[in-house]
N, C-alpha and C positions, 0 to 999 in steps of 0.2 A: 504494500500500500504506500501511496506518496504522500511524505510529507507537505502539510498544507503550509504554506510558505511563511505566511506571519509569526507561525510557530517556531522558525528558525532567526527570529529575533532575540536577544540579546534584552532580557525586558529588566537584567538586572543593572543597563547600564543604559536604558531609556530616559532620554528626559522629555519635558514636555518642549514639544514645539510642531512641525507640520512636517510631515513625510510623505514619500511617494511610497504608497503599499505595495501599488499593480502597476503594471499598462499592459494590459492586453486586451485583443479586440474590438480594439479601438476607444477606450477607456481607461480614463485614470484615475484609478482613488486612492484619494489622500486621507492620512490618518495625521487625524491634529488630535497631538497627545495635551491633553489637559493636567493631567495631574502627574506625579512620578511612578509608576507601577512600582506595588509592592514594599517604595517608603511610605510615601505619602499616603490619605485615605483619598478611599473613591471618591467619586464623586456621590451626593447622596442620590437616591433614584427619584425622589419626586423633582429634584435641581436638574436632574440628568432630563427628564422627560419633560418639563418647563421649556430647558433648552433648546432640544429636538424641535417643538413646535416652532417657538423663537427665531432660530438657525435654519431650516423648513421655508417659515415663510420670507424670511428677508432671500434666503440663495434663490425660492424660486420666484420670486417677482422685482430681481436683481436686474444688472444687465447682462447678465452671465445665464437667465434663467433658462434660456431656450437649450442649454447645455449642461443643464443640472442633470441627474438622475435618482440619485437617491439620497436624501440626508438623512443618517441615522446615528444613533450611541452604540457605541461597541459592547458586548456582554459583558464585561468587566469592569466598566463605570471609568476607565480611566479618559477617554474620548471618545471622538465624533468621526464617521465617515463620510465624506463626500465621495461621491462618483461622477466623474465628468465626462463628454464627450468632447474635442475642441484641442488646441493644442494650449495647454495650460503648462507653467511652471510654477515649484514650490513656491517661488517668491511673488508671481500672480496669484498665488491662494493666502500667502501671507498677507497682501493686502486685502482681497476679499473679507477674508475672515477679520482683520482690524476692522474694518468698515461695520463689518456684522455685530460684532463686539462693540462696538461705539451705541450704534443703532438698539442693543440689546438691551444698556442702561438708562437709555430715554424711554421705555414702554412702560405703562403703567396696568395693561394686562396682558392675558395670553390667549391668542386665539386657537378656537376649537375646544372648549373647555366643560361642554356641553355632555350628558349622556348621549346625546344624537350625533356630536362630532367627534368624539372621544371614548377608547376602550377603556383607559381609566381616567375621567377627567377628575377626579380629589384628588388626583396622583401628584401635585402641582405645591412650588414654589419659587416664586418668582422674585422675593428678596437674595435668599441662599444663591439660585444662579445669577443673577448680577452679581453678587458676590464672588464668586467661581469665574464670570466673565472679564470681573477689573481685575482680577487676579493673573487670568492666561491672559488678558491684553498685555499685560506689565512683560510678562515672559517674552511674549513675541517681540517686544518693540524693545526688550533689554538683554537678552542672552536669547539670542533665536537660536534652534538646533534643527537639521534639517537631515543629519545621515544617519543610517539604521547603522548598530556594531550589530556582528551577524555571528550567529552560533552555527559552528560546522556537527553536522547529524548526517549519522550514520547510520545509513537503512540499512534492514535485517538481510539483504543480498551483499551486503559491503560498497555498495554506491555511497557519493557522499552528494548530501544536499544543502544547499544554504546558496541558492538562486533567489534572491526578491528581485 
């Protein structure tokens, strides 16, 4: 079985900043790590899921939105994926994402918060992620990190993998 490739990241020596996870088939998604894996704590999930909506609606009614595909929280709480279509670089997404971040502590709600627009909408905090948002802006715009340290794995045939 192949190792799935994020797995050969290196998450004890992650920081928070914006990565390229993928590019293939025509798609690239970026992993903007928010918090430290594994020192720091997650992020909390009703802040995580605040933010989804928040980072959702600014990327897709951006100028970028016609080339969104999907904004989501990774299972781990530590950040967010974007998926693009378009030729985008990290440092195109580093400002994206400042701008979203900026945009995210002027809102005074969250849209889709509804039982009708939302599968948990009490799920929500929207001090805590502005909170988490002033925070990774500080990160980005003051120690930006943008390269994966890669763990070399060794599949059970003797191949080795550590391709992102």
């Amino acid at each position: 079985m192949e190792v799935i490739q994020s797995f050969t990241i290196n998450h004890t020596k992650l920081k928070p900043g914006i990565y390229v996870s993928r590019q293939d088939k025509g798609f690239t998604t970026f992993d903007l790590r928010i918090t430290e894996p594994n020192k720091e704590p997650a992020v909390a999930p009703s802040a995580m899921h605040t933010l989804e909506h928040l980072m959702a609606t600014w990327f897709r009614n951006s100028r970028v939105k016609d080339d969104v595909v999907y904004v989501g929280p990774m299972g781990c709480l530590t950040g967010m994926y974007i998926i693009m279509t378009g030729d985008y670089t990290v440092q195109d997404m580093r400002e994206l994402t400042m701008e979203c971040l900026e945009w995210i502590q002027t809102q005074d709600c969250v849209p889709a918060t509804t039982p009708e627009t939302c599968g948990n909408y009490l799920l929500h905090d929207l001090p805590m992620c502005k909170w988490e948002c002033k925070r990774y802006f500080e990160r980005l715009r003051d120690d930006f990190h943008s390269e994966y340290e890669m763990l070399e794995v060794i599949l059970e045939d003797g191949r080795r993998f550590a391709d992102a």
